[in-house]
N, C-alpha and C positions, 0 to 999 in steps of 0.2 A: 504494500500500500504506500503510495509517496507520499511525501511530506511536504510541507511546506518549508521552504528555506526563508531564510531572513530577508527580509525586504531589503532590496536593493536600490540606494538613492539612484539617481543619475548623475555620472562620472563627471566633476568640475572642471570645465576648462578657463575658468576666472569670471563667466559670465554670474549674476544674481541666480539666486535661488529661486526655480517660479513657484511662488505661493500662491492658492485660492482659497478660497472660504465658498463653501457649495452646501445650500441649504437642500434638508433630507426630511426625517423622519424615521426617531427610532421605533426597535421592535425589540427591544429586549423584555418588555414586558406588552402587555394589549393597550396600554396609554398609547400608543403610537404620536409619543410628542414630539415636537416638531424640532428639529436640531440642524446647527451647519458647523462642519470637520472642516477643520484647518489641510490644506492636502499641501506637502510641498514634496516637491520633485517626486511628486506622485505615489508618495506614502504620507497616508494617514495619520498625523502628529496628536491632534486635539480631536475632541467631542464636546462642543456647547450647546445648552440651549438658546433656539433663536429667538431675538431680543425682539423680532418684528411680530413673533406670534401670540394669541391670546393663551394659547395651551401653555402656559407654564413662565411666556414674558420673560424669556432668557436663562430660567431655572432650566435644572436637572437633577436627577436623580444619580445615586451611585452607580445603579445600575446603567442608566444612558451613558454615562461618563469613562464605564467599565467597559464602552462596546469596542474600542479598537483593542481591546486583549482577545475578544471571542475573532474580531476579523482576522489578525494575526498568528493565533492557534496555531504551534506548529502539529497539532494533532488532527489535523481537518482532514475532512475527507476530501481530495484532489482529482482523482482519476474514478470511472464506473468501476466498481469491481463486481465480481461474480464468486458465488458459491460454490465450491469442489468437494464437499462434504457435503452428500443428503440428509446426513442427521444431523435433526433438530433438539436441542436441548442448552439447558446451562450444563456449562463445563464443556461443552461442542465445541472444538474449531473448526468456523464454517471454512478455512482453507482457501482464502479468499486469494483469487486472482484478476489479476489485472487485465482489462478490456477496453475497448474504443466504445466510442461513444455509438456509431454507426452498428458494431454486433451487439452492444446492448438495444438499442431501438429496433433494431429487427427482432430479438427476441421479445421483447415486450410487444410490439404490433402483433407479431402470429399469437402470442397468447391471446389481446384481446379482440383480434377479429376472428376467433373461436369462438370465443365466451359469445359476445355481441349476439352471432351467429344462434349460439345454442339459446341460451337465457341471459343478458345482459343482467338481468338481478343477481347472478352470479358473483358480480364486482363491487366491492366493498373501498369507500375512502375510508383514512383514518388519514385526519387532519388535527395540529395543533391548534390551540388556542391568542397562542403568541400571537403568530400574525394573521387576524382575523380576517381584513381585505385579500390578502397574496391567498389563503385558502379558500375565499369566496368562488374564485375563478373555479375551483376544484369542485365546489356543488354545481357549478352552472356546467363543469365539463360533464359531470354525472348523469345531472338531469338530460343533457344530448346524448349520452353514450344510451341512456336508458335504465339507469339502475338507482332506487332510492334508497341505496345501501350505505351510509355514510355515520358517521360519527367522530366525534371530538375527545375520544378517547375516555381520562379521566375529567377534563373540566366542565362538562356538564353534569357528570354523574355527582361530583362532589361542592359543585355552588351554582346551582343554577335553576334547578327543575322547581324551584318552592318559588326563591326571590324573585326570580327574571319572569315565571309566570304571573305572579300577582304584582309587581310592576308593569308588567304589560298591562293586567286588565285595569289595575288603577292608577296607574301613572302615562300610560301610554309611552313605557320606556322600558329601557334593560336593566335601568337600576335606579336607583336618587338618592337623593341627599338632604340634609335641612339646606332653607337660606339662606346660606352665611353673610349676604347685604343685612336683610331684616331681620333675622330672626332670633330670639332670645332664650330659647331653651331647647335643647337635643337631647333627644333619648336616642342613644343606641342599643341595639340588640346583637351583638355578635359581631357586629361593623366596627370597621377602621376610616369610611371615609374621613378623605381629607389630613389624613394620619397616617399613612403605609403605604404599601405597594395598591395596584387595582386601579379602577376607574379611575381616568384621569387624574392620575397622583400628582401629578406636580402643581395645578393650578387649584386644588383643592385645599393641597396642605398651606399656600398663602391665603386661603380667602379664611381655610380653618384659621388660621395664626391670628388675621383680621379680628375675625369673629370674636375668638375668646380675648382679644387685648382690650377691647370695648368694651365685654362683658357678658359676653353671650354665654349661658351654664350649656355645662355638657355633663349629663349624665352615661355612664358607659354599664350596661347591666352583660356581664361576663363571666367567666370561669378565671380568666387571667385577666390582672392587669393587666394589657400590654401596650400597644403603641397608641389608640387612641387613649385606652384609659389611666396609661402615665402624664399622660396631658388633659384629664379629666377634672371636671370641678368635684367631681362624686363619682366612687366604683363601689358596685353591688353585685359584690361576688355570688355566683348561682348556682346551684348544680346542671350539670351541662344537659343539653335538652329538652329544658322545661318552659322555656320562653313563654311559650302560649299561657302557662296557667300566670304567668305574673302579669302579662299583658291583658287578660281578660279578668284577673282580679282588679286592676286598676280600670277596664271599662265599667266592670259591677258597681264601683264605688261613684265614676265618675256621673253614671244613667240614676243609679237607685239611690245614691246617698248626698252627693253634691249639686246633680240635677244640673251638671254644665253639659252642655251640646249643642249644636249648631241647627236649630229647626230649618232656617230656611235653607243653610246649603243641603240639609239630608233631603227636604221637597224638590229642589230642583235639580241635582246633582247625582243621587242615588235613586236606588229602590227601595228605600225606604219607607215608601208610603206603598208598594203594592199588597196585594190584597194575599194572602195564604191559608188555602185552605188544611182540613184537616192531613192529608196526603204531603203534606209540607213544601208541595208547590203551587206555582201561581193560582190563583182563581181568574180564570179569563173570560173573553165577552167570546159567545156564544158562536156570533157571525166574526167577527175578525179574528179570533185566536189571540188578541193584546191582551196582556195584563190588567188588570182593573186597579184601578185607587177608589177611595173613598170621599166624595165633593160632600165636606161639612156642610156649607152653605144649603145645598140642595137638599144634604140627606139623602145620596143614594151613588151606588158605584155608577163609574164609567172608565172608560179606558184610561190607560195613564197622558196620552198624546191628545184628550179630547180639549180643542182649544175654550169648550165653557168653564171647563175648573181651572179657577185661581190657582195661581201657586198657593198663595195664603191661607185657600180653603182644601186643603190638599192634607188629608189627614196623617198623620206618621204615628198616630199610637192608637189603640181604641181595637175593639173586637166587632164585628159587624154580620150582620143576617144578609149573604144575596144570594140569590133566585133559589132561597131553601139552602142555603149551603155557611155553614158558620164560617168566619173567616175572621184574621186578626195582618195586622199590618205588620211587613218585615221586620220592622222597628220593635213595634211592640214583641216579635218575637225573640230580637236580640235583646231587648230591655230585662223579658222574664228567666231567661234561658243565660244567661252571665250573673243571676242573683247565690246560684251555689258555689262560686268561686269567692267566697268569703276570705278577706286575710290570712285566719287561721289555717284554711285549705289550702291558700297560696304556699303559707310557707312549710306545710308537712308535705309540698311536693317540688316547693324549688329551693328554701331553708333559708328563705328569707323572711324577716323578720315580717308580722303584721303593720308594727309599726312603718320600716321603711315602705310597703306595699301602699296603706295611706299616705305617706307623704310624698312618694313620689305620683300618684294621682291626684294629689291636691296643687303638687305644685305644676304637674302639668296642664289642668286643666285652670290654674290661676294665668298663668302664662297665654295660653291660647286667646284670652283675652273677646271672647266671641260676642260678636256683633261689631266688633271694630271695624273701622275703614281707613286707608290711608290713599293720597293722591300720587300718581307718579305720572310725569309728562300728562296731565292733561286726565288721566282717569282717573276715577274714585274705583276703591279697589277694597275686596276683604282685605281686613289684615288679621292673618292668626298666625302670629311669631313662635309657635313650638311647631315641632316635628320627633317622628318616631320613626327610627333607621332601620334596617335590617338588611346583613347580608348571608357570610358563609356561615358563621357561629350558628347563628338563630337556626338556617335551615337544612341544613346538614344534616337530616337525620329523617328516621320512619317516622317522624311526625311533619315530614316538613309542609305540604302545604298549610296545614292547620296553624303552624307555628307563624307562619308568613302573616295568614288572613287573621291572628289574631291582633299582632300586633299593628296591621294596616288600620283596623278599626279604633286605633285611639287616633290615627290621623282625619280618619272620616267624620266620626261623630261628631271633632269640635271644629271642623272644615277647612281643618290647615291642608289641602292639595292643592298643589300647584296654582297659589297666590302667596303675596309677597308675606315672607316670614316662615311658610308653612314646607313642609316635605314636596322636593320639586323632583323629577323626572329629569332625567339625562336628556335635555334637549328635545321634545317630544314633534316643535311644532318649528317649522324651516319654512318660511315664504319664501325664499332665493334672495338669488344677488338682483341688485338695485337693476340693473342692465337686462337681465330677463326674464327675471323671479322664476330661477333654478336651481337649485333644486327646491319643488315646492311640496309642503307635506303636512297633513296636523291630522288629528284623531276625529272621528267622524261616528255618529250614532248607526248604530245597525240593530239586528233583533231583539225584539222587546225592549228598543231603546237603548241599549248599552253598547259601551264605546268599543269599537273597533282602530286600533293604533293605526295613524298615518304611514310611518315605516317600519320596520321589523328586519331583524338579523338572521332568524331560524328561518325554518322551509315552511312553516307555516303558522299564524298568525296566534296568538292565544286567546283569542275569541271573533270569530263566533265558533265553537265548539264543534266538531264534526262526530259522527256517529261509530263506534266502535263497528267492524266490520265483522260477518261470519267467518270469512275469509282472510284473514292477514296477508299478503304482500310484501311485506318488508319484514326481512332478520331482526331488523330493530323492534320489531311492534309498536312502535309508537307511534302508530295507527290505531292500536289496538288498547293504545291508552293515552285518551287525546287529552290530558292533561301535561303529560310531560310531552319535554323538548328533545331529551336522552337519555339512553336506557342504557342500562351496561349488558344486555346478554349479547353482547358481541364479544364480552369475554368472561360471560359469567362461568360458573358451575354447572348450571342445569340448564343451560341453553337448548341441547338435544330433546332434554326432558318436555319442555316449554313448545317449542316450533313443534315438536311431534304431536301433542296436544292438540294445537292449534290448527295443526293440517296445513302449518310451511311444508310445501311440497319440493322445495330447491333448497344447496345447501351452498355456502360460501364457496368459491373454490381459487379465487385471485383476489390480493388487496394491494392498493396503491396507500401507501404512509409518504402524507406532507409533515414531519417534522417533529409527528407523536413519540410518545413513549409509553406505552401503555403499558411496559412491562412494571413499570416504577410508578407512575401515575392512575393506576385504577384502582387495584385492590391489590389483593394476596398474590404476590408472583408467577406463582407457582400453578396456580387458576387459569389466570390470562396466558403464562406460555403453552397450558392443554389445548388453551383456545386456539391457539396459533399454529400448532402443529397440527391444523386438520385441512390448514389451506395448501391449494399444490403448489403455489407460488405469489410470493411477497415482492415487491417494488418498493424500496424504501426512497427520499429522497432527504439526505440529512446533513447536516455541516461535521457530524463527529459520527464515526460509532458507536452505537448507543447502544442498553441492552438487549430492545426491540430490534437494532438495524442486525442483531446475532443470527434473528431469525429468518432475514429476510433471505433470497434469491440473488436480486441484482440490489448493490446499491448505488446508486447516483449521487454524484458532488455537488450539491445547493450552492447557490450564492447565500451568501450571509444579508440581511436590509441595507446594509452597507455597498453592497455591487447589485443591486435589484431595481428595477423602473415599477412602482405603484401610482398608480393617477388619483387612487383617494384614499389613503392610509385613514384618515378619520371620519369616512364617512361609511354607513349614517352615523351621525353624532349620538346615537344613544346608548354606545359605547363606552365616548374617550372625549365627548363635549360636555361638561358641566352644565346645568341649570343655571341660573341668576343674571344678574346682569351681565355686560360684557359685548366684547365681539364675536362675528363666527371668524373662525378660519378655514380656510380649503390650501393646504398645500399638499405637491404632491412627492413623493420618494423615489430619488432618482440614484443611479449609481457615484458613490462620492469616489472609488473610480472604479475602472473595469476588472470585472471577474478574471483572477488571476489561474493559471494553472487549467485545468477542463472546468474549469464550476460552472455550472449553465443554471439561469435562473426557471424554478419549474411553473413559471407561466407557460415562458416559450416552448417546454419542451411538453405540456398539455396541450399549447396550442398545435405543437407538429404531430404531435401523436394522435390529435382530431382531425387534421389533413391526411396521414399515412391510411388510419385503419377504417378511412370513408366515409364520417358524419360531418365535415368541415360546416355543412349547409345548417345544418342540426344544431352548431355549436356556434354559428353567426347568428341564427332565430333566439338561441336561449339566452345569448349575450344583450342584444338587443333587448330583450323582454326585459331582463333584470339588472343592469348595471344601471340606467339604463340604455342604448344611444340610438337615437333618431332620428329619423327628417332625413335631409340628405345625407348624414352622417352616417346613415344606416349600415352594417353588413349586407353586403349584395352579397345572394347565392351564387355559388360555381366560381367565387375570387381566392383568391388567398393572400392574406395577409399578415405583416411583422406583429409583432407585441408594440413596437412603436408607433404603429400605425391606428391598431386599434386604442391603443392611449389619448392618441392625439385625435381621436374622432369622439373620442367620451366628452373630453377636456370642453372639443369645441360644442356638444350636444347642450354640456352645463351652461355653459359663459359666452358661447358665439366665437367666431373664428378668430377675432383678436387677439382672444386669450386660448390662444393653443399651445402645443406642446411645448414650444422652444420656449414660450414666451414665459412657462412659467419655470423652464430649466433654469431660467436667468433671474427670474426672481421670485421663486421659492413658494409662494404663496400670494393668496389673496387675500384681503381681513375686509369684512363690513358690519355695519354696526346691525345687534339686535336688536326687535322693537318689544314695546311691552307685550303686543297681544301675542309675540312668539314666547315670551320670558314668564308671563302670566294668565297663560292662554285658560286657565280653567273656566272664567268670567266669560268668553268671548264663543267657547264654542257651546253646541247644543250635545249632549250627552250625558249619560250617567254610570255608576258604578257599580256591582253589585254587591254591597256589602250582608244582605242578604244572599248568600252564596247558592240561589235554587237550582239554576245550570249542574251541580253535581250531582243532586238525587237522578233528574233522569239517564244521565251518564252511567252514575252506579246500578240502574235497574240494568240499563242496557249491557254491562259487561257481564255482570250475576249473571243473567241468563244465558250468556256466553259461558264464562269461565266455572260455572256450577258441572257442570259435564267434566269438569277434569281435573287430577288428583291436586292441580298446583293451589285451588282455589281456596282450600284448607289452610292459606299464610292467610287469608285476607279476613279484616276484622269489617264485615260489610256497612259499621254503621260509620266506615270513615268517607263515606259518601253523603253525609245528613249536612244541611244547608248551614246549619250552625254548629262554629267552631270550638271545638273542644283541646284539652292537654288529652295525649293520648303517651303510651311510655316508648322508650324505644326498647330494644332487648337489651340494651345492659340497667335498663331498670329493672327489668324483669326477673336476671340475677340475684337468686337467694343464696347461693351457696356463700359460706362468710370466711371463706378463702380468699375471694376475690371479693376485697373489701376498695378497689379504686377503680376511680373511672377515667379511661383513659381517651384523649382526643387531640387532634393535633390539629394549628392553623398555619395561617402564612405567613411567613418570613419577611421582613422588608429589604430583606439583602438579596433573595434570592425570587426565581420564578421558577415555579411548577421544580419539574426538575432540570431545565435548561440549563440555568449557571452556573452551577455547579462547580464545573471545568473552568470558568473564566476564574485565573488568578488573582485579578485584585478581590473579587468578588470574595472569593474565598481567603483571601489575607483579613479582610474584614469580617467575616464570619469565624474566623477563630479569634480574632479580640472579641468578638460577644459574647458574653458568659453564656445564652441562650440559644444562637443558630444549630450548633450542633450538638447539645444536651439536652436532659431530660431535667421540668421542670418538677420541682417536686417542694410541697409546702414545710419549709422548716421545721417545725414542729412534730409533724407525721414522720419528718425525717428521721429524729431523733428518736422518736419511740421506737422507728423500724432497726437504730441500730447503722445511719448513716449518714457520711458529712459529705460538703463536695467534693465532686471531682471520682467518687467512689465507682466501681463499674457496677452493672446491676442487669438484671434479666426482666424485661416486662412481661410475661404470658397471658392471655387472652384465654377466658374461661371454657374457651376452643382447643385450648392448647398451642396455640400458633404463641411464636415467640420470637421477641429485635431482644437485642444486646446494645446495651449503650454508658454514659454515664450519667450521673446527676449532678444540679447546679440548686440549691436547696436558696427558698427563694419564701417572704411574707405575702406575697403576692400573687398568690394563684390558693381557689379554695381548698379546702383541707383535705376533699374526698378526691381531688384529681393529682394526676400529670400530665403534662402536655409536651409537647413535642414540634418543633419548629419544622416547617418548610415540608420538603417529600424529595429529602436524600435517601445515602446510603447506596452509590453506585456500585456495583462491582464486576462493567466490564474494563480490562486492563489500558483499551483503547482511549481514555478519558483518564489521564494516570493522577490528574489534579483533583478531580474529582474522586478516586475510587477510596472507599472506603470511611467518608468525610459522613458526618453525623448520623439518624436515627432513623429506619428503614421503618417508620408507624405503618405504613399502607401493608405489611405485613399481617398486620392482626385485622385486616377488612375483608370479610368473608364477602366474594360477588358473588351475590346467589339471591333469588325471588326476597327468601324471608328475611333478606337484609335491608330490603327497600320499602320506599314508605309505597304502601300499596294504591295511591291514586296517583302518584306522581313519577315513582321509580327512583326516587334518590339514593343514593347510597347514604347508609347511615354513617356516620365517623366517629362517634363515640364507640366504645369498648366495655366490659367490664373487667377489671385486670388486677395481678397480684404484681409483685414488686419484692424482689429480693435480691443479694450479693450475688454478683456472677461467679462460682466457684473456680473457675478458670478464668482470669479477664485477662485480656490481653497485654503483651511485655510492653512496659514504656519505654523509647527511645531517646 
């Protein structure tokens, strides 16, 4: 396998050194913030961020700053290689030899104009999460090739399927944040924005800095203190999992005991005032199939859209008689049905105190301040200055949608959405640029009234809800379970078990890898490589070897975002664009210089591999549908064209011909200003929410019926389908045995991503001065009773028996019943030698399998339940 050699300056003959500065956009993490690298004599010196953009206004991150150690790797992959050993396994040498790029792409084309040929749903992506745009191309090549076979490896399984789905349906975004312009009190729930790696890190963590110098309270309710909540005004440490039940003890307190809420935003905004019958869904009109409300005024139902009911006579609480049928208002159903989540119950199941449970309900709902108004340019505006956060913590687990819609619901009631002060959406509503309102996009009412998102990231929308099918289609099933976004039985356990069931009549037999790892990023190792030895052949495309690239076939040499052409690294913004005031920016990611050695960037070589194996026509239709590019700019069928070419036909589709490709090689980006009604669009548009959750009862009939015929049906607890949300436990509450007396879970690292960096040096220079990246946290105290100090080695075991080896860093700061565990290290192939063997392999003790998921959504759970002792052998120190 070659290497990379030292970069070589260009040899002086007395003339200046030529310097540029060439703005980019990195990709070391999914922030894809906007940056420009010093290049002189065409090496890489610097990494800034640029000072012209709104993403970050010249900040960066360690990580951004860290990227020319990953581009100079001398451990990179350079040349295709291929596999000479058919066995598949750890401790396998695939035997790997060296190939042209020309017999690797012949080999990959006759694979996939076989497949094609047989069953295109044959072909599975596995795509990183890093760089969200450059994989995009890869669903669009899919959806042409014909195969809805695709997944994001570990990062949807493990923060996405709860959060990103109930921000979709109430935010009309992938994620949010409080206001840090307005707003004066945050609750967190297992979130770091604005404090760590993730969304938009760099421009968050100055507006969070803003925020709390003025004054803004931040409560952090977590397991550990850590990044947000070392910089908290209040941390309320929890037992891990239980979010829901503290979040809906403090709605109990704030509907039945303090009587703060927002009437009129639940009348015009929610379903709150629909009418439910005893079946626990809608009561609807007879001839139209709408939902009914209740017209005080008149005394008597009518549809919710009927323009004679007032808002104001638009009932949201009260029980009602229509056509013979008793009914009570969604409201009034969350009102009665949050009264048993009493303080005392709150804390004998998350162990916090009654007192704190009151007080942080009181103070949240002092804060919300409802009925306020404030003026900005020109509009009178709600103003409800708190918000309640939630990201990987909260949802992480077999309870995750429940956990999600509880805590969404102390933002609804007192009607802090997206208005100024309250919980805002990652950019939800874009009118375009001034010049020809491009891209233009905002949330729009659909069935029964409720909001259907403007844009969206996944392959399909998170409402309006589609029907579980007799038939599945997809490996993934999630078809088959229109709640989530991804599944893991692409490398579960019981996958066979599952698809047999279901009557998948095809079975995987080719997968293309953009950049995944799924060996280290899903679950149990040992699981996902079963999974992997059943395909006949893997395609990786990587910058390293990695432990996934062991299993592959052919591997192919990536360019790193550093040698790579993207024309919208941050777009759509409800990624990597912040909520609140501000500018947008559109820049795009160009090579800061050319791919050295073979590294070819894998747009281009998806785009040749859609010309070689005959759908070029197929893959200009699905380009066009979804990037998206138009008018004359269009893909003509029967042409064929560069990766340049269709960049520069997107570019001009956006902004008009002026602003084409060169023009923005030369200057980097474009910035304009946001208006209110894009900043605080919730006033401006017509739709509503459903905090009334009734969309999932008919969902859950429909799969019961389905999934009752087969043995897997027996993990599902069916009443996690009822409109109203409950604490539900995950299995390591369920753990009695009092061996395993700790719970174990692990979050994200600010130093590191996924498992990508691992290998970058500086990266890892700084992760060993942190007492925490690469140890196990562990509450002092518990420490001492156990008989250990820091730095001690120590075995975790999972009441599974699965078991990491690490050490401990004994800490006041993380609750008494856990340990945690940084990032999702713990490499050990020898190809990544900076990397191998560096911190705490936790995704070892995550069982992939049905009964580890929460059963309407498919999350992987990430808590544990686990014992903790001296490792009898630890390893020699050097």
């Amino acid at each position: 396998m070659a290497l990379v050699d030292k970069p070589q300056a260009q040899q002086r003959t007395g003339a200046k050194d030529d310097v540029r500065w060439v703005s980019s956009a990195c990709s070391l993490c999914y922030s894809q913030c906007t940056i420009k690298a010093k290049v002189v004599n065409g090496v890489v010196m610097k990494i800034e961020g640029n000072p012209d953009s709104p993403l970050g206004s010249g900040h960066l991150c360690p990580k951004g700053v860290a990227g020319i150690m990953t581009l100079y790797d001398p451990n990179r992959v350079n040349v295709p290689l291929k596999r000479t050993n058919p066995k598949k396994g750890f401790g396998e040498d695939p035997g790997w030899k060296e190939i042209s790029w020309d017999e690797a792409m012949d080999i990959i084309t006759a694979r996939l104009k076989k497949i094609r040929a047989e069953n295109p749903k044959k072909l599975v992506l596995q795509r990183t999460t890093t760089s969200p745009n450059t994989a995009r191309t890869g669903l669009v090549w899919m959806s042409a090739f014909g195969s809805p076979n695709q997944w994001p490896a570990g990062g949807g399984l493990h923060c996405g399927n709860g959060a990103h789905l109930l921000n979709g349906m109430f935010h009309a975004s992938w994620s949010m944040h409080p206001d840090y312009t307005y707003g004066e009190y945050a609750i967190y729930f297992g979130a770091s924005k604005g404090h760590s790696a993730g969304h938009s890190a760099n421009p968050l963590a100055g507006q969070a800095a803003e925020a709390r110098a003025r004054g803004m309270k931040l409560t952090v309710v977590d397991p550990m203190c850590n990044f947000a909540g070392g910089k908290s005004t209040d941390w309320v440490p929890i037992r891990v999992g239980t979010d829901a039940a503290l979040a809906l003890g403090m709605v109990n307190l704030l509907l039945n005991e303090f009587g703060i809420y927002d009437t009129e935003y639940l009348q015009t905004h929610t379903n709150a005032p629909y009418l439910i019958g005893a079946d626990s869904k809608y009561v609807r009109d007879p001839e139209t199939k709408k939902p009914l409300v209740w017209d005080a005024a008149e005394g008597k139902a009518k549809t919710y859209d009927d323009p004679t009911v007032q808002i104001k006579d638009m009932a949201i609480l009260g029980t009602y008689e229509v056509n013979g049928v008793k009914a009570q208002t969604g409201f009034q159903k969350i009102k009665d049905h949050v009264k048993k989540y009493t303080p005392e119950k709150v804390e004998s199941i998350t162990t916090v105190s009654p007192a704190t449970v009151r007080r942080l309900a009181r103070e949240f709902g002092e804060h919300a301040r409802v009925g306020s108004t404030i003026e900005i340019d020109g509009h009178k505006l709600p103003y409800r200055p708190v918000s309640a956060t939630y990201f990987r913590g909260a949802q992480g687990h077999k309870n995750s949608t429940w956990n999600c819609l509880a805590i969404e619901l102390l933002n609804q009631i007192v009607g802090a959405s997206d208005v100024p002060g309250g919980a805002l959406g990652f950019s939800p509503v874009m009118h375009g640029h001034p010049e020809t309102g491009r891209p233009y996009f905002e949330p729009y009412e659909g069935p029964d009234g409720l909001m259907i998102t403007g844009a969206w990231l996944a392959p399909h929308k998170p409402y309006p809800i589609t029907d579980p099918p007799e038939q599945p289609n997809q490996l993934t099933l999630v078809n088959s379970w229109p709640l989530t976004m991804c599944t893991g039985f692409l490398g579960s356990k019981d996958q066979e078990e599952i698809w047999s069931q279901l009557g998948v009549d095809y079975r995987p037999e080719m997968m293309i890898n953009f950049g995944a790892n799924s060996i280290l990023s899903v679950g149990n190792p040992a699981t996902v490589a079963e999974a992997l030895k059943k395909y006949d052949f893997i395609v990786s495309f990587d910058l390293f070897i990695t432990e996934f690239s062991e299993f592959a076939d052919i591997v192919l040499p990536d360019t790193s975002y550093l040698e790579r052409l993207d024309t919208a690294p941050q777009y759509p913004p409800l990624l990597n664009h912040p909520g609140g005031t501000g500018d947008w920016g559109w820049p795009i990611r160009q090579p800061v210089i050319q791919p050295e050695f073979q590294r070819r960037n894998f747009q281009e070589v998806m785009l040749e591999l859609a010309y070689r194996v005959g759908f070029g026509d197929e893959f200009h239709a699905m380009m066009n549908l979804i990037f998206p590019i138009k008018e004359k700019w269009a893909l003509q069928p029967g042409e064929k064209y560069s990766w340049e070419e269709i960049s520069d036909r997107r570019l001009r589709t956006m902004f008009g011909d002026k602003y084409n490709l060169d023009w923005f090689k030369e200057n980097g980006l474009m910035r304009w200003k946001k208006t209110v009604k894009e900043i605080y669009w919730r006033p401006f548009v017509k739709c509503r929410v459903p905090i009334y959750f009734e969309m999932i009862k008919p969902i859950g009939e429909k799969q019961k019926a389905v999934f009752d015929k087969f043995e897997f049906s027996k993990h599902f607890d069916w009443n996690r389908w009822d409109p109203l949300p409950e604490w539900a436990p995950c299995n390591s509450h369920a753990c009695t045995d009092p061996q395993y007396d700790m719970y174990g879970f692990y979050y994200r690292d600010v130093l590191h991503t996924n498992s990508f960096t691992y290998e970058n040096p500086w990266l890892d220079e700084a992760a060993q001065m942190s007492p925490f990246s690469y140890a196990i946290a562990i509450n002092d105290k518990v420490a001492a009773k156990k008989g250990l100090k820091s730095g001690d080695h120590v075995i975790v075991e999972s009441q599974k028996g699965k078991k990491v080896q690490g050490r401990v860093m004994l800490t006041d700061t993380i609750h008494p019943e856990h340990i945690a565990v940084g990032g999702c290290a713990g490499h050990f192939t020898k190809y990544q030698p900076i990397a191998l063997g560096k911190g705490v392999r936790f995704n070892e003790l995550l069982e992939v399998e049905l009964d580890n998921m929460d059963p309407t959504n498919l999350n992987l759970d990430t808590c544990v339940k686990i014992k903790v002792y001296k490792d009898p052998n630890p390893p020699k120190q050097h």
